[in-house]
N, CA, C and O atoms as a printed pandas DataFrame, in Angstrom:
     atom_number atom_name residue_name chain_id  residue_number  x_coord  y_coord  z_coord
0              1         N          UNK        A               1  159.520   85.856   63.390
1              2        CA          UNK        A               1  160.103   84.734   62.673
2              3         C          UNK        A               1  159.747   83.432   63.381
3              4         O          UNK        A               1  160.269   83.350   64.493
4              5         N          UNK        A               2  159.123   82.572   63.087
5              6        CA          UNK        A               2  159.195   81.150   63.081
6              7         C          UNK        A               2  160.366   80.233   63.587
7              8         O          UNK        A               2  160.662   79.928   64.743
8              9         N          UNK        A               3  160.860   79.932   62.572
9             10        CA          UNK        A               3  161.774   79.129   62.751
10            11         C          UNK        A               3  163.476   79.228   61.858
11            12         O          UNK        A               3  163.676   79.403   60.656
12            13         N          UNK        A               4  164.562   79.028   63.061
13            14        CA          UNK        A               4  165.432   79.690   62.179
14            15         C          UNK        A               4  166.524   80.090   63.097
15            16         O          UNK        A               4  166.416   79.877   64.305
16            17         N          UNK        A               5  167.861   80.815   62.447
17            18        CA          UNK        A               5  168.253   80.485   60.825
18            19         C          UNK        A               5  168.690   78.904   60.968
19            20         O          UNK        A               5  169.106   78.355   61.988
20            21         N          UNK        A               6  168.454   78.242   59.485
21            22        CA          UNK        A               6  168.948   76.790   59.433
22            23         C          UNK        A               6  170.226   76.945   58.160
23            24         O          UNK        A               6  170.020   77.289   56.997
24            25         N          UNK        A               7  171.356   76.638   58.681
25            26        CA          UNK        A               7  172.556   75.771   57.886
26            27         C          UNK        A               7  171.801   75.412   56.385
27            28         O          UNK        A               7  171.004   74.479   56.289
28            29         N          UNK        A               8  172.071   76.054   55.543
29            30        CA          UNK        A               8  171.515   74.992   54.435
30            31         C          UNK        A               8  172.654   73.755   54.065
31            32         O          UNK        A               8  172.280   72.838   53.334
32            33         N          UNK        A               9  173.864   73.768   54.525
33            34        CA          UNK        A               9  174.060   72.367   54.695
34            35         C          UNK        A               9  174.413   71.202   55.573
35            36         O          UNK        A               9  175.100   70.208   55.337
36            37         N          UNK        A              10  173.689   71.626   56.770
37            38        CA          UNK        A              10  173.260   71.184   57.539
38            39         C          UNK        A              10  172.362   70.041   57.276
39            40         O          UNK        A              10  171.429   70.472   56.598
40            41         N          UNK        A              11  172.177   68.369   57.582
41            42        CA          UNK        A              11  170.994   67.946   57.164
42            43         C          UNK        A              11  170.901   67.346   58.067
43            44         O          UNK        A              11  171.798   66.904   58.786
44            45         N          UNK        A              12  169.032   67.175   58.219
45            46        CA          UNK        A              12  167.973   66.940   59.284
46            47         C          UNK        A              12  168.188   67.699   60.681
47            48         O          UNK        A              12  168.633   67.182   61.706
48            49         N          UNK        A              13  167.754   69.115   60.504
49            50        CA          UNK        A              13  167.124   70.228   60.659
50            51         C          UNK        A              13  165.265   69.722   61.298
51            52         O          UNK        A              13  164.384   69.005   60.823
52            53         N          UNK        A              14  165.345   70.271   62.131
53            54        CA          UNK        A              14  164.124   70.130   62.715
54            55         C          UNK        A              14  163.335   71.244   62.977
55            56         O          UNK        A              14  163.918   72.142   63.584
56            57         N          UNK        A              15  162.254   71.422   62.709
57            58        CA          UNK        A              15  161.193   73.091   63.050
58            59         C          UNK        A              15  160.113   72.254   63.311
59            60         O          UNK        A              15  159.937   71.164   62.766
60            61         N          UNK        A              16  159.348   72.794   64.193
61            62        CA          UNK        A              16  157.998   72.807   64.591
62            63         C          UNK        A              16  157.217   74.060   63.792
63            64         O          UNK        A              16  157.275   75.289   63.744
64            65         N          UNK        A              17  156.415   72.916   63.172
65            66        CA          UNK        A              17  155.150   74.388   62.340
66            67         C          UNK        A              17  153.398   73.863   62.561
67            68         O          UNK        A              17  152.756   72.813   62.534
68            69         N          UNK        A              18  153.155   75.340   62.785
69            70        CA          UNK        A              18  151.713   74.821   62.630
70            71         C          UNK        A              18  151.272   75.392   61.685
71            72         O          UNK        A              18  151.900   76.184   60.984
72            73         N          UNK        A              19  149.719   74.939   61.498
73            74        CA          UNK        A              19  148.953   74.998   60.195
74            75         C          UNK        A              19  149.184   76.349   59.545
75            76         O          UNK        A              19  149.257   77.299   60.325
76            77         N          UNK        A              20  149.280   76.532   58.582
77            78        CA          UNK        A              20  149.367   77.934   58.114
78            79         C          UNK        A              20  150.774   78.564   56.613
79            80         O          UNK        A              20  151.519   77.679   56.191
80            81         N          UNK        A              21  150.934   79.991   56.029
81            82        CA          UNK        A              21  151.594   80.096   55.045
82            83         C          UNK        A              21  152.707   80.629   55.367
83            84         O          UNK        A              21  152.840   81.794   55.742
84            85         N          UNK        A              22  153.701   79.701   55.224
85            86        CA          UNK        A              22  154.789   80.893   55.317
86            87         C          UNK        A              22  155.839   81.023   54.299
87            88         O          UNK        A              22  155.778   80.376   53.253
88            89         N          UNK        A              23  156.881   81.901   54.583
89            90        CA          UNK        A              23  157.789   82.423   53.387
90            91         C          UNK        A              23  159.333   81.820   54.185
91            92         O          UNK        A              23  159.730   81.909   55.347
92            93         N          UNK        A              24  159.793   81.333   53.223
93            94        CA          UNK        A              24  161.105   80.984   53.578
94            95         C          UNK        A              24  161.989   82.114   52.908
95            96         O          UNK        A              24  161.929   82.639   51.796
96            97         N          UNK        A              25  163.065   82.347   54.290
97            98        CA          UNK        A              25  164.280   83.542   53.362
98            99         C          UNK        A              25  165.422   83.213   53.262
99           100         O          UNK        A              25  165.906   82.311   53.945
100          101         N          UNK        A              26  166.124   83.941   52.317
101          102        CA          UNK        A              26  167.351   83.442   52.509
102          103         C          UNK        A              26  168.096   84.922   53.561
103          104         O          UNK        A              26  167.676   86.069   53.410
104          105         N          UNK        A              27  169.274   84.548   54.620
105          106        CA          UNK        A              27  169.591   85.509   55.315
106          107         C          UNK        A              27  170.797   86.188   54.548
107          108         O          UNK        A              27  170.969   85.602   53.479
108          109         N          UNK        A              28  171.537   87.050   54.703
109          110        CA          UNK        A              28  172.701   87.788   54.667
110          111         C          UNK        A              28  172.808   88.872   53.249
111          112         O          UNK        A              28  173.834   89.542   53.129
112          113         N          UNK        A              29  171.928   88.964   52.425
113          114        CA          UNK        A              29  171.943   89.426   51.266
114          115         C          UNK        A              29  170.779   89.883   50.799
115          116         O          UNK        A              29  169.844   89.636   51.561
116          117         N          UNK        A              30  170.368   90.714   49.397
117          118        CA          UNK        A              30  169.319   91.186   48.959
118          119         C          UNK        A              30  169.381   91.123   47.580
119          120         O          UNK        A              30  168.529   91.612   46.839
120          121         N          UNK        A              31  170.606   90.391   47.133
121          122        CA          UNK        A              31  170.985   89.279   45.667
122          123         C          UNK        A              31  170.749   88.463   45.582
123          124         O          UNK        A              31  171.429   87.942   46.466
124          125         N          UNK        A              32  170.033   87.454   44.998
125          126        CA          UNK        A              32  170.144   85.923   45.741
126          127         C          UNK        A              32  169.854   85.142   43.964
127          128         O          UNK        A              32  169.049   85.438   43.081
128          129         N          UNK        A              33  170.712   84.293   44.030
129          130        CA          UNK        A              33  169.880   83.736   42.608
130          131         C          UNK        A              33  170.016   82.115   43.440
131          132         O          UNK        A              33  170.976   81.621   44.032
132          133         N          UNK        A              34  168.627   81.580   43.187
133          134        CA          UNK        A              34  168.274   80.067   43.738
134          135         C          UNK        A              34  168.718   79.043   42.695
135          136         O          UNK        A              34  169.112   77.914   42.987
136          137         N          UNK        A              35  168.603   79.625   41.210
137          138        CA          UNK        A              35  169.085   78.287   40.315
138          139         C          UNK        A              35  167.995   76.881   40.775
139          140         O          UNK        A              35  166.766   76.932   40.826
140          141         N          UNK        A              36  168.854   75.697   41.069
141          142        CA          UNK        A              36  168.821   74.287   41.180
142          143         C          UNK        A              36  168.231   74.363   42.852
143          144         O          UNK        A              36  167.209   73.768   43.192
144          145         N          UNK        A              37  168.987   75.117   43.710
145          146        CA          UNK        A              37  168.749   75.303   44.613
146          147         C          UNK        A              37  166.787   74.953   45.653
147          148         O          UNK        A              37  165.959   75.863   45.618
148          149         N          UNK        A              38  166.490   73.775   46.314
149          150        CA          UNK        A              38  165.525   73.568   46.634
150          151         C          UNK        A              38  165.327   73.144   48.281
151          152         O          UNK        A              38  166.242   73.144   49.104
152          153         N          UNK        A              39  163.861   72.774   48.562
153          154        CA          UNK        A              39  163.580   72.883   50.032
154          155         C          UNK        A              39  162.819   71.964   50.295
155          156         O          UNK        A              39  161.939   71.911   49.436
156          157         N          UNK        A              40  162.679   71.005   51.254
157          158        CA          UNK        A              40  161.306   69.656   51.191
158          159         C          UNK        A              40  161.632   69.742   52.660
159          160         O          UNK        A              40  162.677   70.100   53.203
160          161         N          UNK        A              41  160.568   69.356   53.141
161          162        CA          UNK        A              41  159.756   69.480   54.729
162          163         C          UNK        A              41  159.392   67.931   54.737
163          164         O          UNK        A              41  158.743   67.686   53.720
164          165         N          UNK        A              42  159.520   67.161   55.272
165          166        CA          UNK        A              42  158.785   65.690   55.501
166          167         C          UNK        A              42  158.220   66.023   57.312
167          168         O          UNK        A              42  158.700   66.835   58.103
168          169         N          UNK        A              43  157.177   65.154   57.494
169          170        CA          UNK        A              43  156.351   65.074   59.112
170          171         C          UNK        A              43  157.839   64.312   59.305
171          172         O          UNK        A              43  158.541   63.744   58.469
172          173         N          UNK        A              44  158.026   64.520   60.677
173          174        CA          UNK        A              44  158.516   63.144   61.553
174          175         C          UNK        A              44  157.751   62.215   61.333
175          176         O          UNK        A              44  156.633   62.548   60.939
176          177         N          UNK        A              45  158.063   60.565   61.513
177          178        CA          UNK        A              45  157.691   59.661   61.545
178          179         C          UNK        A              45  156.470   59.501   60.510
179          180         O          UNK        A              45  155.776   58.484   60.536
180          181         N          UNK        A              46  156.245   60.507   59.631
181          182        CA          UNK        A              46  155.325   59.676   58.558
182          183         C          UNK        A              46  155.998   60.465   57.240
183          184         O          UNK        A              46  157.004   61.175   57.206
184          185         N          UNK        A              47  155.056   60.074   56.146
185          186        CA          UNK        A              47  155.627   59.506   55.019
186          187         C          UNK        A              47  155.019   61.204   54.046
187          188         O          UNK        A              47  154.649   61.171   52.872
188          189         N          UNK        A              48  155.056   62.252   54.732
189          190        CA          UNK        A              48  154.264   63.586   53.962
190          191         C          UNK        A              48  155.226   64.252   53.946
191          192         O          UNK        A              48  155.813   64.498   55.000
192          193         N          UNK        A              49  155.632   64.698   52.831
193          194        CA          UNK        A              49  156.625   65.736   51.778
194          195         C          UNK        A              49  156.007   67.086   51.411
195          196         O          UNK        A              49  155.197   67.169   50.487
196          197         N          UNK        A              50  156.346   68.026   52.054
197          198        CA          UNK        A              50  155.798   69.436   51.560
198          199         C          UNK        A              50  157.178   70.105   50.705
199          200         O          UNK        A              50  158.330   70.256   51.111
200          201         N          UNK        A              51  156.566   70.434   49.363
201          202        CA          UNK        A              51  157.549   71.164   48.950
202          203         C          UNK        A              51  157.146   72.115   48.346
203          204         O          UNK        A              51  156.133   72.058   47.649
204          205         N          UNK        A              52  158.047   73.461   48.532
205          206        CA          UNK        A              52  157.590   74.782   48.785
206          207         C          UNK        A              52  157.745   75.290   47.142
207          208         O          UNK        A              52  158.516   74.733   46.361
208          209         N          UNK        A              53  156.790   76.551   46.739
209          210        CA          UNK        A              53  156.760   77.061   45.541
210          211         C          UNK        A              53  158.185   78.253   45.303
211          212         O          UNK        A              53  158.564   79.038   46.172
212          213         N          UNK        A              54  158.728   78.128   44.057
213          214        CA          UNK        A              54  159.321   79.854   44.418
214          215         C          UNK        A              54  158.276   80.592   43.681
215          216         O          UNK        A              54  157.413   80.434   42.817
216          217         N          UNK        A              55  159.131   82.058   44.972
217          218        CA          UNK        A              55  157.797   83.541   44.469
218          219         C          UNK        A              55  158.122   83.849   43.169
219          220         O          UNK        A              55  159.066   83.312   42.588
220          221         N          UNK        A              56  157.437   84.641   42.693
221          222        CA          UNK        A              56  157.477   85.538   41.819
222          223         C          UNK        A              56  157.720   86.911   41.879
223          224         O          UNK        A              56  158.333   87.632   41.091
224          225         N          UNK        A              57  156.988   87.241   43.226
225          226        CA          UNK        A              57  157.570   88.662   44.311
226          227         C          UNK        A              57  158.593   88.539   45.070
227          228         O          UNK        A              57  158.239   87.706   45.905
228          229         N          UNK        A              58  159.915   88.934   45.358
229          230        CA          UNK        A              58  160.900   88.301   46.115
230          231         C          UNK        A              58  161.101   89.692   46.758
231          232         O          UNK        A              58  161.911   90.573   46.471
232          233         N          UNK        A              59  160.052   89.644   47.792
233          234        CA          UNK        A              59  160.128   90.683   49.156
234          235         C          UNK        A              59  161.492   90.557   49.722
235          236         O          UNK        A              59  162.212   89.562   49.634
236          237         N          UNK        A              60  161.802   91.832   50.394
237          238        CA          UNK        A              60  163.371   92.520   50.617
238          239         C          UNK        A              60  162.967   92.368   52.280
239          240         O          UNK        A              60  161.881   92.889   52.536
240          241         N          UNK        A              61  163.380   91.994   52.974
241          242        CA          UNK        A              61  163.436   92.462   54.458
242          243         C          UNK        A              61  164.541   92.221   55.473
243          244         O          UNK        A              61  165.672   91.944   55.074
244          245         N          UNK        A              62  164.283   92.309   56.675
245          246        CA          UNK        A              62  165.091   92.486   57.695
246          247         C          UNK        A              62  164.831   91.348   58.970
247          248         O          UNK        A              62  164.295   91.759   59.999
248          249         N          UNK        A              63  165.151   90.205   58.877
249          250        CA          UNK        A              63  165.418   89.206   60.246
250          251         C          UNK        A              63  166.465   88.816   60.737
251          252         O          UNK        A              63  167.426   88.911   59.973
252          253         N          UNK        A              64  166.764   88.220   62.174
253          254        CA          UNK        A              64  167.688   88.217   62.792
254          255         C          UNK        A              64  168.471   89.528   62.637
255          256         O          UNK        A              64  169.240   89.140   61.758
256          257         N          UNK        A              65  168.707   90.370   62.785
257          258        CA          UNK        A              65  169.409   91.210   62.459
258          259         C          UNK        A              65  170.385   91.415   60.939
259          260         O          UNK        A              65  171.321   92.187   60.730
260          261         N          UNK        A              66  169.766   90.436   60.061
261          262        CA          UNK        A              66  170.200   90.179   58.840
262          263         C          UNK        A              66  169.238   91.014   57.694
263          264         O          UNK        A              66  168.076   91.358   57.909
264          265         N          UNK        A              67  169.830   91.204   56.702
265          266        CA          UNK        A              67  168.827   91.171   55.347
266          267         C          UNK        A              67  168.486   89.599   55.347
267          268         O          UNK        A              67  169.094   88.575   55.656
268          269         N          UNK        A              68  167.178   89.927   54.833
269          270        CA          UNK        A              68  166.563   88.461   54.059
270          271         C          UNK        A              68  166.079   89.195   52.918
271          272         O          UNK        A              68  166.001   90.369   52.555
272          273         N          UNK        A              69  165.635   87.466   52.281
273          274        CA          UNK        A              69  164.690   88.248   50.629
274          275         C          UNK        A              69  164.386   87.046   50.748
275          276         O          UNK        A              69  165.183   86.147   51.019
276          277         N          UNK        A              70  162.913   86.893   50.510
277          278        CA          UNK        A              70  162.012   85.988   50.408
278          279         C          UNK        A              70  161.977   85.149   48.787
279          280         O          UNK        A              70  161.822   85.672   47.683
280          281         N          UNK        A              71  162.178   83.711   49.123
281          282        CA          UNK        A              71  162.514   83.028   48.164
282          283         C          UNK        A              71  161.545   82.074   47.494
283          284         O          UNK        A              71  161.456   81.946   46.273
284          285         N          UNK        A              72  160.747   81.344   48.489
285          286        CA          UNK        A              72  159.771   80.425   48.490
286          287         C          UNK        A              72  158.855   80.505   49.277
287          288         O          UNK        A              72  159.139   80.893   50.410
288          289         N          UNK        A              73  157.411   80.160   48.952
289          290        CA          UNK        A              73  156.346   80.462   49.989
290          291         C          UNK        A              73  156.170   78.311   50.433
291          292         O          UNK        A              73  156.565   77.355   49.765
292          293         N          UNK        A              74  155.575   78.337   51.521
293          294        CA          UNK        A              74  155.181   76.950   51.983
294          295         C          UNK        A              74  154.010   76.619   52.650
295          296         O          UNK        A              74  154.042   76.863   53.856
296          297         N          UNK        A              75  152.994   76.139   52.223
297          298        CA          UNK        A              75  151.723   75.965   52.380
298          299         C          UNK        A              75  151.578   74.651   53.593
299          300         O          UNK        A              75  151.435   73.455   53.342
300          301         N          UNK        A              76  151.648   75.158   54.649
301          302        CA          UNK        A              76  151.494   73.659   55.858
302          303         C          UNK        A              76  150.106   73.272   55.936
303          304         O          UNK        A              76  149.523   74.300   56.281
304          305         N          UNK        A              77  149.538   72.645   55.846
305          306        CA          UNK        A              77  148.174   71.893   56.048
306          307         C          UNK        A              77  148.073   70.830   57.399
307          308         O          UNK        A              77  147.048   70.213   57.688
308          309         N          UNK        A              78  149.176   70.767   58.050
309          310        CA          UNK        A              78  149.237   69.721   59.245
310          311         C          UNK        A              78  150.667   70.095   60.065
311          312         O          UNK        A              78  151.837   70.261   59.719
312          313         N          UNK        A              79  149.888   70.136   61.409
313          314        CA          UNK        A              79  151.254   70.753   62.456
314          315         C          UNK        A              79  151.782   69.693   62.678
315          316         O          UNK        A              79  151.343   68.544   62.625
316          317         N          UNK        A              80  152.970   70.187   62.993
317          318        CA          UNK        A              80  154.005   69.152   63.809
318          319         C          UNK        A              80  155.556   69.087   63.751
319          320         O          UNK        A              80  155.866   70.264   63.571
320          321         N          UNK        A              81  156.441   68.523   63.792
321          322        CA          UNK        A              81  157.612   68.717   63.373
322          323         C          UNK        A              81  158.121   67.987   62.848
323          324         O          UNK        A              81  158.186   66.775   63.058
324          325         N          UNK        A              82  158.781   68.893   61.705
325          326        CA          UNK        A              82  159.489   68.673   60.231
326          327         C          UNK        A              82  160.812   68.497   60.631
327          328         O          UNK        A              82  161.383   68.735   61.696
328          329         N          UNK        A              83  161.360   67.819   59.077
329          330        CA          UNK        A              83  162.501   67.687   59.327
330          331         C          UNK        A              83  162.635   68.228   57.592
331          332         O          UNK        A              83  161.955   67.944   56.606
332          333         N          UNK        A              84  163.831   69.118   57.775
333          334        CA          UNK        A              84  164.825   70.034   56.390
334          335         C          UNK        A              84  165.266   69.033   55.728
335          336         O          UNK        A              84  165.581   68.004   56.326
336          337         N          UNK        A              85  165.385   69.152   54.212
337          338        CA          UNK        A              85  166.033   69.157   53.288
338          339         C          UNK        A              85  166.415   69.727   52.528
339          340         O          UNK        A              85  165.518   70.320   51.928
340          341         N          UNK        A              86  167.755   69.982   52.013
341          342        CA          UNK        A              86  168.063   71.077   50.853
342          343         C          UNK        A              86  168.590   70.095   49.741
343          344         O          UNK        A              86  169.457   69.261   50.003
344          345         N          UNK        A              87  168.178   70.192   48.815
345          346        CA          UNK        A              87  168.637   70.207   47.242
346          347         C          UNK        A              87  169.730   71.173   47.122
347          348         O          UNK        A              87  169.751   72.243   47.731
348          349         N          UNK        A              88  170.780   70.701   46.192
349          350        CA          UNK        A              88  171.410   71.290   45.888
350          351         C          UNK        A              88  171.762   72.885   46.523
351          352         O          UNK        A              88  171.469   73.753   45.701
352          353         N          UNK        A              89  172.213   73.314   47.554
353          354        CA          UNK        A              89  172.507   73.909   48.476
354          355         C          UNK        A              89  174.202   75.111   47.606
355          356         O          UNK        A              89  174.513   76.288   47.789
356          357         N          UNK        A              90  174.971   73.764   46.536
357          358        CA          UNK        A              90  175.944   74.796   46.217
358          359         C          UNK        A              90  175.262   75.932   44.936
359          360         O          UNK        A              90  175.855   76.982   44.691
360          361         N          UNK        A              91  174.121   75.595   44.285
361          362        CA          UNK        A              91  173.882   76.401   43.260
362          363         C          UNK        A              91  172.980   77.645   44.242
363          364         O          UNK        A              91  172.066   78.129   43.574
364          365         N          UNK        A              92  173.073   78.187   45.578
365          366        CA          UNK        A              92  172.158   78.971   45.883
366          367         C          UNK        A              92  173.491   80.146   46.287
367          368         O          UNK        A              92  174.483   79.809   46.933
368          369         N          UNK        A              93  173.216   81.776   45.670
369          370        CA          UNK        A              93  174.323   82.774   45.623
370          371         C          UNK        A              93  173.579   83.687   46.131
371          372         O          UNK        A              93  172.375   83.929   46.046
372          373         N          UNK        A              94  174.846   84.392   46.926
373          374        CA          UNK        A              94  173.882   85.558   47.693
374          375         C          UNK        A              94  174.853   87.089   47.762
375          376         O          UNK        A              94  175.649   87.122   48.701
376          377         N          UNK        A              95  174.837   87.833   47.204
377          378        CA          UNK        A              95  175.558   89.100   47.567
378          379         C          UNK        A              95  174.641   90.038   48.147
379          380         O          UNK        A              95  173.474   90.234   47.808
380          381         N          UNK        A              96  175.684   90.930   49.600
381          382        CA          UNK        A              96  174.283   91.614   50.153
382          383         C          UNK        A              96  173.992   92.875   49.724
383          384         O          UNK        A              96  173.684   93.524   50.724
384          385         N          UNK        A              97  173.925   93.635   48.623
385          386        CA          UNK        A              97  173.354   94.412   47.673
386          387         C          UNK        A              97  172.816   94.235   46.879
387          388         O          UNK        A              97  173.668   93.866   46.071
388          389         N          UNK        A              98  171.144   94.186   45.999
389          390        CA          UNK        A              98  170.778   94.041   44.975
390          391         C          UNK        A              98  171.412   95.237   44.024
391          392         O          UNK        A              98  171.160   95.189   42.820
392          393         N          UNK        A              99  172.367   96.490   44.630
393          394        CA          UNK        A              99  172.566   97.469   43.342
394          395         C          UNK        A              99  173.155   97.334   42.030
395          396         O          UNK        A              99  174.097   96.725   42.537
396          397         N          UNK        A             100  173.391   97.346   41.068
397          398        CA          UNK        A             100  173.729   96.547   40.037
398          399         C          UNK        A             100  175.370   97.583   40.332
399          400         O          UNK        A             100  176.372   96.889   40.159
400          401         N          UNK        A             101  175.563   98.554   40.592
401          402        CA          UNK        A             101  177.231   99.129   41.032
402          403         C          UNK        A             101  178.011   98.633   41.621
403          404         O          UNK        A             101  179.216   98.604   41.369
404          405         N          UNK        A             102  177.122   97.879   43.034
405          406        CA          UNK        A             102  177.464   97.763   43.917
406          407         C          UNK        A             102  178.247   95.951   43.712
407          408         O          UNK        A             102  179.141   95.447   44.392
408          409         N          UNK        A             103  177.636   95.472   42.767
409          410        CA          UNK        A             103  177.781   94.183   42.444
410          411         C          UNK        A             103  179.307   93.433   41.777
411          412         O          UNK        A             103  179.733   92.283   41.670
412          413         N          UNK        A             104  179.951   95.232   41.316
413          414        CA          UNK        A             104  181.190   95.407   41.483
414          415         C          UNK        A             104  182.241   95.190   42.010
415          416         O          UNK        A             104  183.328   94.690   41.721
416          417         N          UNK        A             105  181.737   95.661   42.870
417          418        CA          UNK        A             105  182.477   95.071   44.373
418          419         C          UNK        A             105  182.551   94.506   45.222
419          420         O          UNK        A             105  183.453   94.297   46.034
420          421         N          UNK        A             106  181.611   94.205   45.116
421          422        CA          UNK        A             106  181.331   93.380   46.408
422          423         C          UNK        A             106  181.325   91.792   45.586
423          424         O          UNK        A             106  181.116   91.479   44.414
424          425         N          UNK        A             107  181.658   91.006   46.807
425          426        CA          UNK        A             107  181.953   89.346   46.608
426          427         C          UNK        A             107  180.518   88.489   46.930
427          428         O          UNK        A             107  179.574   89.039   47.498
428          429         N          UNK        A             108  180.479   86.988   46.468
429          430        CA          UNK        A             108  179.106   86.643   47.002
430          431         C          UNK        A             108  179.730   86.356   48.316
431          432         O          UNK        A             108  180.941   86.457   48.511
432          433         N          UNK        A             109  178.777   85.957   49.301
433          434        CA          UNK        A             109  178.371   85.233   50.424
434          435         C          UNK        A             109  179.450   84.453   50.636
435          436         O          UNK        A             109  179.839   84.199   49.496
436          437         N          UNK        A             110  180.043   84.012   51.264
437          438        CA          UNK        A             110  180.376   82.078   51.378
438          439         C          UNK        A             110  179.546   81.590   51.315
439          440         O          UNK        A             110  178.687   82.107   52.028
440          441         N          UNK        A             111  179.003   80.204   50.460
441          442        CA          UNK        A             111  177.924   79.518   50.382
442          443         C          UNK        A             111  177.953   78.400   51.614
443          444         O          UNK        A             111  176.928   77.728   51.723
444          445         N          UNK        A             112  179.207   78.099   52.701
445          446        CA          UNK        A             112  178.874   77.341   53.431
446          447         C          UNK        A             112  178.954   78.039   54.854
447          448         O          UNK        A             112  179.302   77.550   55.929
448          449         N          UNK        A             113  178.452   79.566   54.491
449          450        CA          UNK        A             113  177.801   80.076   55.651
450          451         C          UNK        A             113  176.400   80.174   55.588
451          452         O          UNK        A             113  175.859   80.020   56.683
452          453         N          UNK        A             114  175.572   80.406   54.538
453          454        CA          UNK        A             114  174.401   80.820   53.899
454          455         C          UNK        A             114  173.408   79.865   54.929
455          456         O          UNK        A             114  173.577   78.660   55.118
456          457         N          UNK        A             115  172.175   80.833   55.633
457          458        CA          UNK        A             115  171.549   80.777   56.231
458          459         C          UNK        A             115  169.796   80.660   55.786
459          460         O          UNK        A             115  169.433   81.543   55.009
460          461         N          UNK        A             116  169.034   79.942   56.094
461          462        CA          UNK        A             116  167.537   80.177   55.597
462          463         C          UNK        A             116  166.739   80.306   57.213
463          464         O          UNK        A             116  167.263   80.047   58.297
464          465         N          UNK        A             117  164.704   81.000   56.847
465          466        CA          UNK        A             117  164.273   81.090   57.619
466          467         C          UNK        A             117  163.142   80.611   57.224
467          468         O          UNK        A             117  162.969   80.324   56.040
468          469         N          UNK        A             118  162.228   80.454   58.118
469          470        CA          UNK        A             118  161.349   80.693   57.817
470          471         C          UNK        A             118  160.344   81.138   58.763
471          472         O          UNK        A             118  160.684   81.029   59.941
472          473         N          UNK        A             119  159.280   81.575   58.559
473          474        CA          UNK        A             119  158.049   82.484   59.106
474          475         C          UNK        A             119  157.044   83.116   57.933
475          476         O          UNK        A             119  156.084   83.817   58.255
């Protein structure tokens, strides 16, 4: 993992990235609906906005000792360190079962625990 976990409402969040693709996750769950929910990267001190695609494949895995599920991919073209933004942060839901039984019972997330990564 890269960089991580960040507060999604937390703001100005700092990661160091270098050139290259990575996948942002969301932590604690393997439900996740993003909605409105978004992500923008600006350089320090200059004026470049990266903002990340969502997948279409939303890979299931395991960081920090958490479930993740991969939400958005992010294309860096220039290293250095970023600073976070989240969009709308309350429309992002996370329960940690995708089973549709299981969805029963179980409650979402707290949304002002909800964690992202990236790598």
């Amino acid at each position: 993992m890269q960089g991580g976990p960040f507060n999604i409402h937390k703001p100005n969040q700092k990661v160091y990235l270098t050139t290259g693709i990575y996948g942002i996750r969301v932590l604690g769950g393997w439900s996740v609906r993003v909605r409105d929910f978004s992500v923008s990267l600006r350089i320090e001190n200059m004026n470049i906005t990266i903002e990340p695609k969502k997948t279409i494949w939303r890979v299931q895995d395991w960081g920090f000792k958490k479930r993740t599920k991969k939400i958005m991919v992010l294309d860096v073209l220039q290293s250095g360190n970023y600073i976070i933004t989240f969009k709308n942060p309350k429309s992002l839901s996370v329960r940690r079962s995708n089973l549709i039984v299981m969805r029963l019972f179980e409650k979402e997330l707290p949304n002002e625990s909800l964690e992202i990564c990236i790598g």
